[in-house]
N, C-alpha and C positions, 0 to 999 in steps of 0.2 A: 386467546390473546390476539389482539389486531398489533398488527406492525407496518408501516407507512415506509415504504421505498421511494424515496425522490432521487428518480434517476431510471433508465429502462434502456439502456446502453449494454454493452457486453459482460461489465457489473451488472447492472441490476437484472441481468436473466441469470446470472448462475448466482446469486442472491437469492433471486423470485424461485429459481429449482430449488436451490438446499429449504430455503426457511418452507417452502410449500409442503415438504417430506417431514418437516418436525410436527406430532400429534399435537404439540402444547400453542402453536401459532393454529387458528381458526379462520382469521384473515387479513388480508395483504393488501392496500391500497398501491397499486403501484403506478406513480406519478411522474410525466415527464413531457416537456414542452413538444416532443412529438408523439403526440396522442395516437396516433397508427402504431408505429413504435411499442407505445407500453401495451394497446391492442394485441396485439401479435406476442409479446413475449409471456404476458397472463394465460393467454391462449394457448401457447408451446409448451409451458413449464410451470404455470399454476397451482396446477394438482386441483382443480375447480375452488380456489379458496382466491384466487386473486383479481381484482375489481381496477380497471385503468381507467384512470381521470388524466384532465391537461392540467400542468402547472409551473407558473415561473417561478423556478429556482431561485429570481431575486429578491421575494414577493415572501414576509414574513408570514404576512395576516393569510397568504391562502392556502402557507406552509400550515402554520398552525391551526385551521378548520382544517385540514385535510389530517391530520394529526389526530382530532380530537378523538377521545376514548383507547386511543392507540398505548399502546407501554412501551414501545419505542420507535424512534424512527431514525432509521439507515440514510447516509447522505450518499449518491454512490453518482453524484456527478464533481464537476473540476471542481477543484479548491478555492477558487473565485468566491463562491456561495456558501462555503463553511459558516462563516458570521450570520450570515441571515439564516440559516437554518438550524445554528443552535439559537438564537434569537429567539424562534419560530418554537423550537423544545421548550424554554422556558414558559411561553406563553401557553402552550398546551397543556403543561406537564407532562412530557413524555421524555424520556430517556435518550440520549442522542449518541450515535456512535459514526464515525467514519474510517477512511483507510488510507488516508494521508492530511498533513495540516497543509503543506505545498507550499511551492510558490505561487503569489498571484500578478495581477496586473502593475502592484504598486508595490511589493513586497515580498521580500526574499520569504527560504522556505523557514527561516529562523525567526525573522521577525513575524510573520504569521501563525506558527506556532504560540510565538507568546502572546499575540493577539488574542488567541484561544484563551492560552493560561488567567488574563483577564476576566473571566466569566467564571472564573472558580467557585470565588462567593456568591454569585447566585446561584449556582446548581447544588452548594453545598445546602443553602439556606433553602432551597424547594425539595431537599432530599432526593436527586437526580442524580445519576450517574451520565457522564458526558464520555463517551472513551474512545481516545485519538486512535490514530494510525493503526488501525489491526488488521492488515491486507499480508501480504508475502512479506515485503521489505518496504517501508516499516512495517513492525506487527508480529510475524513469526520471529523474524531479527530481534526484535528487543523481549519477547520473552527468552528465547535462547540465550540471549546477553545477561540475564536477570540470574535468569538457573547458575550460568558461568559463575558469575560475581559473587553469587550467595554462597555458593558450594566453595570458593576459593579463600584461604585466609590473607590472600595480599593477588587483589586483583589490577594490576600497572596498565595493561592495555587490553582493550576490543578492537579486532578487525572483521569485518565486515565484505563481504565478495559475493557480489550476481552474477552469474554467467551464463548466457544464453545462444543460440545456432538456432537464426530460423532463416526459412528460403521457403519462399513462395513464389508460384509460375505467373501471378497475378498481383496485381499493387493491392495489398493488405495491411489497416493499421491495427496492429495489437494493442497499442494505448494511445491516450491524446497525445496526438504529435505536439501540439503547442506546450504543452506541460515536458515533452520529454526534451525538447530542443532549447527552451527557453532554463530548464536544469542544465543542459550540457554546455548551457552558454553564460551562464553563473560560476565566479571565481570560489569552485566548494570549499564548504565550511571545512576544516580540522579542526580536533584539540590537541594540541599537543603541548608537552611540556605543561599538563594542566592549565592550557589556553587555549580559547577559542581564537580561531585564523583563518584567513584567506591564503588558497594556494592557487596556481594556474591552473584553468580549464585543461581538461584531458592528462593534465600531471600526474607525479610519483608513479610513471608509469612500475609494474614488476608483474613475473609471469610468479600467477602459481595452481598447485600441483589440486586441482579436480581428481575425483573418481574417475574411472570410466562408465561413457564414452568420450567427457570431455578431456583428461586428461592433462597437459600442463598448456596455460592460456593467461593471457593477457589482461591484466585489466587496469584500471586507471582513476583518480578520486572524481567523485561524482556527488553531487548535492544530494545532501538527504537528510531523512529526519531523525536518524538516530545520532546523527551526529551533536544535535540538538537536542535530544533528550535524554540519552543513557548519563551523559556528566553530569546533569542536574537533577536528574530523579532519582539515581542508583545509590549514590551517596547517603541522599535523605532518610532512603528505605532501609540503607540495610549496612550504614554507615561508612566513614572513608574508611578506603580498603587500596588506599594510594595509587585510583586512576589517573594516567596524567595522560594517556592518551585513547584516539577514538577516532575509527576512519571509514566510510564506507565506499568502496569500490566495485565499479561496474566495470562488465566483460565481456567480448565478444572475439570472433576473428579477430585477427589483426588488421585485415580490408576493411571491417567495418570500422572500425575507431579509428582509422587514419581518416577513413569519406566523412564521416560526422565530423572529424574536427575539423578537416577540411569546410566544409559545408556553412560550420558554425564560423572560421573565419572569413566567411563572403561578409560576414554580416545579417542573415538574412532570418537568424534566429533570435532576433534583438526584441525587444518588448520597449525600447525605447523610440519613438515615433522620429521621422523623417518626412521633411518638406520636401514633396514634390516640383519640377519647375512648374507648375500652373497654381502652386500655393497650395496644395491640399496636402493634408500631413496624414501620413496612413505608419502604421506600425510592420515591417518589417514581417514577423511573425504571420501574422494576418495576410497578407498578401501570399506569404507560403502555403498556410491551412486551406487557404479559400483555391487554391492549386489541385489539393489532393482528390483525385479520384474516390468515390466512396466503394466501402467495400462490396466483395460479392454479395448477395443475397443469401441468408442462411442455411439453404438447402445446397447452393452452387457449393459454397466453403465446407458444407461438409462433406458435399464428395469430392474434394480437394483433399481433405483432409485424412478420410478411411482410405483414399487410394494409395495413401503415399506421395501424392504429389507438392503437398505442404509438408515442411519440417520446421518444426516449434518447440524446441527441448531446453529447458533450464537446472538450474542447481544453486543449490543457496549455501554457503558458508558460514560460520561465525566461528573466534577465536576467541576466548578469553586466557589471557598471560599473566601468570604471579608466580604465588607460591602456596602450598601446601606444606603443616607440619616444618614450615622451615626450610622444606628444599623447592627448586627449580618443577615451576605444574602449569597445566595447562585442563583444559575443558573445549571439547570443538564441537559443535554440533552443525552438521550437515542434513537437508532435507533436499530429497527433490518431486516436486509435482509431475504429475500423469502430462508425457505428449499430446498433440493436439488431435493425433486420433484416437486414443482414447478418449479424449473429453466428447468428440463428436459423436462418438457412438452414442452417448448419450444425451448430450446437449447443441443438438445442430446449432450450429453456427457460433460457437462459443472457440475459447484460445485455450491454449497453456497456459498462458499469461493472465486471462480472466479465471479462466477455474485457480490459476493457484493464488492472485489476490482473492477472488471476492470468496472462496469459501472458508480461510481463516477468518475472514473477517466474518463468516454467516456462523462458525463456531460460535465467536465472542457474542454475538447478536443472540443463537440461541441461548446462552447462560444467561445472559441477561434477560430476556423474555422467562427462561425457567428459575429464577432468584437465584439464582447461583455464583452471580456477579452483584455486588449490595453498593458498592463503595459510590460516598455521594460528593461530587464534584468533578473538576475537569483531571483525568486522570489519563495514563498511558498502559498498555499489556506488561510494563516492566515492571509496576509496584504492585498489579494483584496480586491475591495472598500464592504461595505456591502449590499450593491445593490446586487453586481453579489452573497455571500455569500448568499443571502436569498434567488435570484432565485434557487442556487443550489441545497438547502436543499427542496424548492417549488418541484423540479424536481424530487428527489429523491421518493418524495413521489409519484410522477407520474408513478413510474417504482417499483413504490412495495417492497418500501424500507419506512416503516413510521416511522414516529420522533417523539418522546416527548418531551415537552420540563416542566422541572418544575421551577418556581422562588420562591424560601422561602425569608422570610425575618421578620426579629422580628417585633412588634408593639409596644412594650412599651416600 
């Protein structure tokens, strides 16, 4: 099977590694406006099946020839270019999946989402599978939300918590800075009280209690997609089970989330443009991006990375709260992704952060390449069947991503 990667960034290499290692993928276009770029990582992590072309991600018609014959195709650049490159799916016929619906230039991460949702009926009517957000959070999040709800007879709330510790001797971006800043600078969604809401950036602050090494840490609501799609798909799937609320929260030090909010109140993470005094109106955000140093060279970072002199460690949460049988229950399941010397051992120049998005989402991608994911329209990892959800989570642990899972539940 050919599978079309648009994108060849820190995604699309530990992408272009997993799907290279699946017997059932033959080959991999992998496509991105720096043509050096997908060079080098076909080259690093191909497994000789993967072929680098140039291509603009805003550009349906050369999505879709670069598409053709493919059975699907992975978007693994910003969220900007979602619409034109499931556009670009439908015109192919090929299956389309990514790992966030996002915020973009013009449009919160909600209202883009349902931008997506729009293109329902045609991927139903071509018998395509479209399937949103399958990276770490969203993605492992809403299948473990999914298990929670299904398994509980009165599911009232999901909570939601990323927490992360990294330190580097060198300026290193683990993900787009413009997408992360321009989220932190967005008044996050809630639902609460079975409503959607706005609450203040960096708000509801509360510490809670990680595993170790993290242990009990800070975190704070944060714009994201599950907030936007477990209240409206979870219900449909698998009926109301009286959620009325739904939060996701990001975490770090406490030094770090006081400098970003700091940071984000200069202003300077605005997506809203500003006149300069000689009349030229530039974007706020832009002028920050276009600041950032780029990263090291993928050989430098990873012997940053084996040495110890990078630390990159994350954990992921989810909480579902009801009831079982009548009494007071709960369903938690925690996972956390390999540091980032383990990823470099075997993926120079890759993160924690990249290996542990893009390889759920190169799960989901295999199933689909192997029919193992059927369902035809714009969907999410919360409403496939729980068959393929539980192979998923089987896999992740395959790939050195392990899971917890705890069930509480009263007795008397």
């Amino acid at each position: 099977m050919k599978v079309l990667i648009v994108g060849a960034g820190m995604q699309g290499q530990v992408l272009t590694w997993n799907l290279g290692r699946n017997d059932a993928v033959t080959e991999i276009v992998l496509a991105d406006y720096d043509e050096a770029r997908a060079r080098f990582v076909a080259g690093q992590v191909g497994n000789g099946k993967a072929k680098p072309i140039f291509i603009d991600a805003s550009d349906p018609d050369a999505i879709a020839a670069a598409a053709e014959g493919a059975k699907l195709s992975v978007n693994a650049v910003i969220p900007e270019f979602n619409m034109a490159i499931m556009r670009a799916c439908l015109k192919a016929g090929t299956a389309y999946l990514d790992m966030a619906s996002g915020q973009t230039r013009a449009k919160t991460i909600d209202e883009a989402f349902l931008e997506q949702l729009t293109l329902d009926d045609d991927f139903k009517k071509a018998g395509l599978t479209a399937l949103l957000s399958t990276g770490m959070d969203p993605g492992v999040t809403n299948t473990f939300a999914a298990n929670g709800y299904e398994d509980l007879d009165v599911c009232r709330e999901i909570r939601i918590k990323d927490y992360s510790i990294f330190e580097s001797p060198v300026p290193l971006q683990v993900w787009s800075q413009e997408t992360y800043y321009t989220d932190c600078a967005q008044p996050p969604l809630l639902y609460e009280d079975g409503e959607f809401k706005r609450v203040e950036p960096f708000g509801r602050r509360e510490y809670y209690k990680f595993p170790e090494p993290w242990g009990l840490g800070p975190v704070i609501c944060h714009d994201h997609e599950e907030v936007s799609t477990l209240p409206r798909l979870l219900p449909k799937k698998f009926g109301d089970k009286g959620l009325s609320y739904v939060d996701f929260k990001m975490g770090m030090p406490e030094e770090g989330i006081d400098a970003d909010k700091a940071f984000v109140e200069t202003g300077m993470a605005s997506k809203k443009p500003v006149t300069l005094k000689d009349g030229r109106e530039v974007r706020p955000i832009d002028v920050f991006v276009a600041t950032l140093p780029a990263n090291p060279p993928a050989d430098q970072l990873a012997k940053l990375a084996v040495s110890g002199q990078i630390t990159d460690i994350g954990v992921v949460a989810v909480d579902c709260i009801g009831e079982k049988g009548g009494k007071p229950a709960s369903v938690g399941y925690v996972i956390v992704p390999p540091d980032i010397k383990w990823v470099n051992e075997r993926i120079p120049g890759a993160t924690m952060v990249s290996y542990g998005t893009s390889t759920p989402a190169s799960i989901y991608a295999e199933f689909i390449v192997e029919g193992r994911i059927k369902n035809a329209g714009v969907v999410a990892p919360e409403i496939l069947d729980r068959s393929v959800r539980d192979a998923f989570i089987a896999e992740c642990g395959r790939r050195a991503m392990p899971i917890t899972r705890t069930d509480l539940m009263q007795v008397n």
